[in-house]
C-alpha positions as CSV (number, residue, x, y, z in Angstrom):
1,X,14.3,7.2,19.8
2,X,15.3,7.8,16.1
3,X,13.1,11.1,16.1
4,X,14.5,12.2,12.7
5,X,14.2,9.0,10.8
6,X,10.2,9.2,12.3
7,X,9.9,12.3,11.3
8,X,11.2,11.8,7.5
9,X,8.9,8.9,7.3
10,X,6.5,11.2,7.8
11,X,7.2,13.6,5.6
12,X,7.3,11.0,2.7
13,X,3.9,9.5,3.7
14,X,0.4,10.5,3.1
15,X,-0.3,14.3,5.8
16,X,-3.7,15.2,6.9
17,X,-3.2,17.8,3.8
18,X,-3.1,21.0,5.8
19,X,-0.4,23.6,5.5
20,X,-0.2,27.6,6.1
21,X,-1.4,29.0,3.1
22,X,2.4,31.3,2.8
23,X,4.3,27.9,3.2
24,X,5.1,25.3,0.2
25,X,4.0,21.7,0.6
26,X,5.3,20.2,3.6
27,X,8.4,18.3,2.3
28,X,9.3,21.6,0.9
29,X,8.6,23.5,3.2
30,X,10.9,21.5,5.4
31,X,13.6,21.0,3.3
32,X,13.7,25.2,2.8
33,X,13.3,25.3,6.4
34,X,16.3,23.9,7.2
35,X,18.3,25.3,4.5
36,X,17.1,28.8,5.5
37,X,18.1,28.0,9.4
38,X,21.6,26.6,8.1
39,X,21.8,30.1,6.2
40,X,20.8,32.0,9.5
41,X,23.4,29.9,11.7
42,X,26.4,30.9,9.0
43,X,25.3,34.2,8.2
44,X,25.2,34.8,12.3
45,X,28.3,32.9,13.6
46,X,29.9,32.0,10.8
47,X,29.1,28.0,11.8
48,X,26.9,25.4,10.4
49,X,24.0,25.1,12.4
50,X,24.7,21.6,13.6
51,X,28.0,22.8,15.2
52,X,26.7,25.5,17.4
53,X,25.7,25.0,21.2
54,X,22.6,24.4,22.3
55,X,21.7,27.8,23.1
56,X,22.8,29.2,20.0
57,X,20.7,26.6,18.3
58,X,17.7,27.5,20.5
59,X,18.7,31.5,19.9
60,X,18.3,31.0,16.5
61,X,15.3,28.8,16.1
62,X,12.9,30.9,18.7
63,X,13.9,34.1,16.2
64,X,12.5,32.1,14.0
65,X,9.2,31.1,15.6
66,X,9.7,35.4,16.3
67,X,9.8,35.9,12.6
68,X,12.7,38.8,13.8
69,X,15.4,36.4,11.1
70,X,17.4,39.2,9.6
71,X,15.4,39.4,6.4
72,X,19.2,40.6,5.1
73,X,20.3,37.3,4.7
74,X,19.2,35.3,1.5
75,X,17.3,32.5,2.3
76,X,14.6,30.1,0.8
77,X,12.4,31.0,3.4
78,X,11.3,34.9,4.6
79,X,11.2,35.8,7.9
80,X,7.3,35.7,8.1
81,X,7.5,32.1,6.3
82,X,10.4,31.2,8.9
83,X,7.5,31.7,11.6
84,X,5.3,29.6,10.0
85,X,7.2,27.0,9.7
86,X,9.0,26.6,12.8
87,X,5.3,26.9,14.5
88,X,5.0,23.5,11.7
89,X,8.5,22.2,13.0
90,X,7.8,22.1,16.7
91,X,4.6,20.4,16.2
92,X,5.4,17.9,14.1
93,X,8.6,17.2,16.2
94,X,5.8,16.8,19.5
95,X,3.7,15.0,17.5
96,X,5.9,12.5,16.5
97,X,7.4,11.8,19.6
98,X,4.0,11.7,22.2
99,X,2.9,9.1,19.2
100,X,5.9,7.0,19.8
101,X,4.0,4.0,22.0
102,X,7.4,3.7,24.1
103,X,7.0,7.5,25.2
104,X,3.2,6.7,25.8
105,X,4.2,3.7,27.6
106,X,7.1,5.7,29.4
107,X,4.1,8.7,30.3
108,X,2.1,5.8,31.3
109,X,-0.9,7.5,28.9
110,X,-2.8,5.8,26.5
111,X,-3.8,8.1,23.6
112,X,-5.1,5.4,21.3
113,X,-8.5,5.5,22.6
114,X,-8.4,2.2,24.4
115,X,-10.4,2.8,27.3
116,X,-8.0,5.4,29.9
117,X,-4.8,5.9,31.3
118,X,-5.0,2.9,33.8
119,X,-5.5,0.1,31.3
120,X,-5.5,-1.0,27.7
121,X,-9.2,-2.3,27.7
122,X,-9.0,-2.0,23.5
123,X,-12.7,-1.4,21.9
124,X,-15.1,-4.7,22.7
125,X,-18.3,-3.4,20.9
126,X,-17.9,-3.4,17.1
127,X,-20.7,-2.0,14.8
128,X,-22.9,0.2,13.6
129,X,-23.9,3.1,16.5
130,X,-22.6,0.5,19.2
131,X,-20.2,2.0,22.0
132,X,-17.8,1.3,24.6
133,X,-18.6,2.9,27.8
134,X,-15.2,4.8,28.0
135,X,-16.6,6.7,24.8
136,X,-19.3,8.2,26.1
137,X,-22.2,9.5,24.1
């Protein structure tokens, strides 16, 4: 799954709008993000982030979701705003995948509203205070 090509489609497309109040606008936000982490990973071992191992990687990104980033280091993001937004990044990295219909289809869930897990019944009544029976009242 091309999980960052999803994700920078959604970044350039309309967001539901709602953002910490300590972070810039999402695109911004991201884009500081990841130049702060990059500045973490050389400042740390001396490596762009992309080369380290996966545990270095996962080191530095849960002292980030910590907010204990050496505030020593200059960065575009603080330590506090590095918290935020890596509560921001693991969401919209979840997100983006569970709303992939090939991992839906994979989980065997339907989160579309169509009717359940078990089958894709799609919405039969249409208008005004009518409802399918899967929705309930």
């Amino acid at each position: 799954m091309p999980l960052a090509f999803l994700l920078d489609q959604a970044l350039d497309g309309l967001r539901d709008g709602w953002r910490y109040a300590d972070l810039p606008a999402d695109k911004e936000a991201w884009e500081k993000g990841l130049h702060s982490i990059e500045a973490h990973a050389h400042a740390r071992h001396h490596r762009s982030y992309h080369t380290l191992s996966s545990a270095q990687r996962g080191e530095l990104l849960d002292h980030a979701l910590e907010g204990t980033l050496p505030e020593a280091v200059p960065t575009s993001l603080t330590p506090h705003q590095m918290s935020l937004w890596s509560c921001d990044l693991r969401a919209d990295i979840i997100g983006t995948f569970f709303a992939h219909p090939v991992v839906q289809e994979a989980l065997d869930i339907s989160a579309l509203l169509t009717g359940g897990d078990d089958h894709l019944q799609g919405f039969q009544e249409i208008g005004l205070n009518q409802r399918d029976l899967f929705e309930g009242l």
